[in-house]
N, C-alpha and C positions, 0 to 999 in steps of 0.2 A: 533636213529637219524631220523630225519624228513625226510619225501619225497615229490614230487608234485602229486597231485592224481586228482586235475580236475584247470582249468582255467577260464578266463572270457575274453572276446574277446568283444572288441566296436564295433561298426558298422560297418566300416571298415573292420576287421578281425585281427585286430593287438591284442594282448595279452595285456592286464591290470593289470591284477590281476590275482593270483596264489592263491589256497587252497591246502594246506598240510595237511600232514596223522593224525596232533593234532589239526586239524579243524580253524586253523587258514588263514586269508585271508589277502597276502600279495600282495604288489604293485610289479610291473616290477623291477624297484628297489631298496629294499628293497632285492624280490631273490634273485640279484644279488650281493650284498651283502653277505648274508647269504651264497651263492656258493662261494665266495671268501674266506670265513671263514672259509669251510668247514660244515656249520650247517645243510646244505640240502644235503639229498645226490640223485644219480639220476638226476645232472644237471649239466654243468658246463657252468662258466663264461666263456667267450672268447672276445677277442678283434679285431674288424673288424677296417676295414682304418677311419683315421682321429682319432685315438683313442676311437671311439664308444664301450661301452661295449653292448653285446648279452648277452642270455640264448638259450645253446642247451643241448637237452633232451642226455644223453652217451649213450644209447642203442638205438637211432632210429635215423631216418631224422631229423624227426619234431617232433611239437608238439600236430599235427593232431589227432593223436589214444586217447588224454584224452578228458574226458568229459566237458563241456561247461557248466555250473552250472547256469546261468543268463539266 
């Protein structure tokens, strides 16, 4: 099963893009998606107010500790 192993962060600092452990480069979401599925694992969907869906990393805060690939 896949996992998240670096990301890509705009200007801002807001997350973009996600690169998985089969070298593939996916959108925000797109993850999100694939975490709903089950296809990624090491992330889960969740659902903040107003119905917004997130991506939080299951073993940490954030998603500070990966690398920034861009």
């Amino acid at each position: 099963m896949e996992s998240i192993v670096a990301l890509h962060r705009n200007y801002f600092g807001e997350i973009i893009n996600f690169v998985t452990s089969e070298g593939r480069i996916i959108s925000y979401r797109k993850a999100i998606q694939e975490a709903e599925n089950g296809l990624i694992q090491g992330i889960l969907a969740v659902e903040e107010g107003q119905g917004k869906m997130s991506l939080i990393p299951e073993s940490d805060q954030s998603f500070d500790q990966y690398p920034d690939l861009y």
